[in-house]
N, C-alpha and C positions, 0 to 999 in steps of 0.2 A: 262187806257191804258198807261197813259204818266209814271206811278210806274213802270209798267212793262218793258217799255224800261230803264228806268232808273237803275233798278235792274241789266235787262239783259246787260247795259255797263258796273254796277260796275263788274259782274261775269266775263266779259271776262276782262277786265283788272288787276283781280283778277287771273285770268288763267297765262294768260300773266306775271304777277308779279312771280306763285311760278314758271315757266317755265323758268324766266329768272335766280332767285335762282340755281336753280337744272342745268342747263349751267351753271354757274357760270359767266352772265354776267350782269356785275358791270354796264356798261350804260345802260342800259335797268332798273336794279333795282336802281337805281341812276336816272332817269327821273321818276317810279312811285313813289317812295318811296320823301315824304315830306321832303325840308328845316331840319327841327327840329324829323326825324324819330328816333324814338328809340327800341329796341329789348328785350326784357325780358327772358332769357333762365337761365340754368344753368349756364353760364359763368356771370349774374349778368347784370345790365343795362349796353347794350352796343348803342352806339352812331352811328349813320349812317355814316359815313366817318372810325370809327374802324370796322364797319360790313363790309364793303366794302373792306378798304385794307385788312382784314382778309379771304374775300373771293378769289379776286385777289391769294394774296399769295398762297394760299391753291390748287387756279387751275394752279398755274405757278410749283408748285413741286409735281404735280398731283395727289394730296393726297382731290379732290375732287369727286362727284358722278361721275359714270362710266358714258358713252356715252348711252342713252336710258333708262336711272331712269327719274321718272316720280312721281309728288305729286298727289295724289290722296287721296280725304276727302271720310273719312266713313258716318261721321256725317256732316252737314251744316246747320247752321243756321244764317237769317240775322233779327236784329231789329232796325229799325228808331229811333234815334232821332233827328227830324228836319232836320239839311244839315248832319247829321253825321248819320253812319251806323256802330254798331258793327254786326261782323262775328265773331259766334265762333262754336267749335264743336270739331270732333275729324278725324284726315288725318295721311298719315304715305306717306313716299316715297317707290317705289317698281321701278323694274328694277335695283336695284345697285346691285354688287358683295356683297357686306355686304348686311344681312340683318337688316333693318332696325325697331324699335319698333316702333308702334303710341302714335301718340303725341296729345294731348290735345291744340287746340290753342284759340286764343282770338286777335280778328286784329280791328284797329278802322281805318273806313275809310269817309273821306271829299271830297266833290265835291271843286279845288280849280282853277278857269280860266277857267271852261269846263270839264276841266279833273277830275278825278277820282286818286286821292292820298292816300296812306297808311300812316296814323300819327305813329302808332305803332302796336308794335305786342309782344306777349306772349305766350312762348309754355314750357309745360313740358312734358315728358316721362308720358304714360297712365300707371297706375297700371296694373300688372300684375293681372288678375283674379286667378290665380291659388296659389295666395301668394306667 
């Protein structure tokens, strides 16, 4: 019983996390997101304070997700190790203007003071099945 809640807090502050993303709010993913968070995308290893002012910017010259986009995982998967829990699978954002491709991600997350903290995260663009 006690996995299951434990599960069901990391998933909602997991919820919460790509939520606060996709708003683009910086305190909100600035209290989940760990001291030392780092990002793995196509722009190369990015550091939590450049994610951040990057997002910031992005929502201040409006060139972020439209108002009602929404993350949503196709795929979820979570596997223990000890106090650390990888999440990966495959989500895409939907409700923007743009349409968006799915992404392949890869999150590592740590119980840290109670709470439930993001160390890092990894996403690239899914292949196209169609080549």
């Amino acid at each position: 019983m006690e996995d299951m809640v434990e599960e069901s807090q990391l998933l909602e502050t997991r919820r919460q996390w790509y939520a606060a993303y996709v708003d683009g709010n910086v305190g909100q993913l600035d209290h989940i997101e760990s001291d030392d968070f780092v990002v793995i995308c196509e722009a190369g290893l990015v550091g939590k304070l450049d994610q951040l002012g990057s997002i910031a910017e992005a929502v201040a010259r409006d060139r972020w997700f439209s108002r009602g986009s929404r993350a949503e995982d196709e795929v979820v998967k979570l596997l223990p190790f000890g106090d650390l829990v990888s999440i990966f699978g495959q989500g895409r954002v939907v409700g923007d203007v743009r349409a968006r491709p799915p992404l392949f991600f890869s999150e590592l997350w740590q119980k840290l003071d109670g709470q439930w903290r993001v160390l890092s995260l990894h996403f690239t663009v899914a292949a196209d099945p169609k080549g």
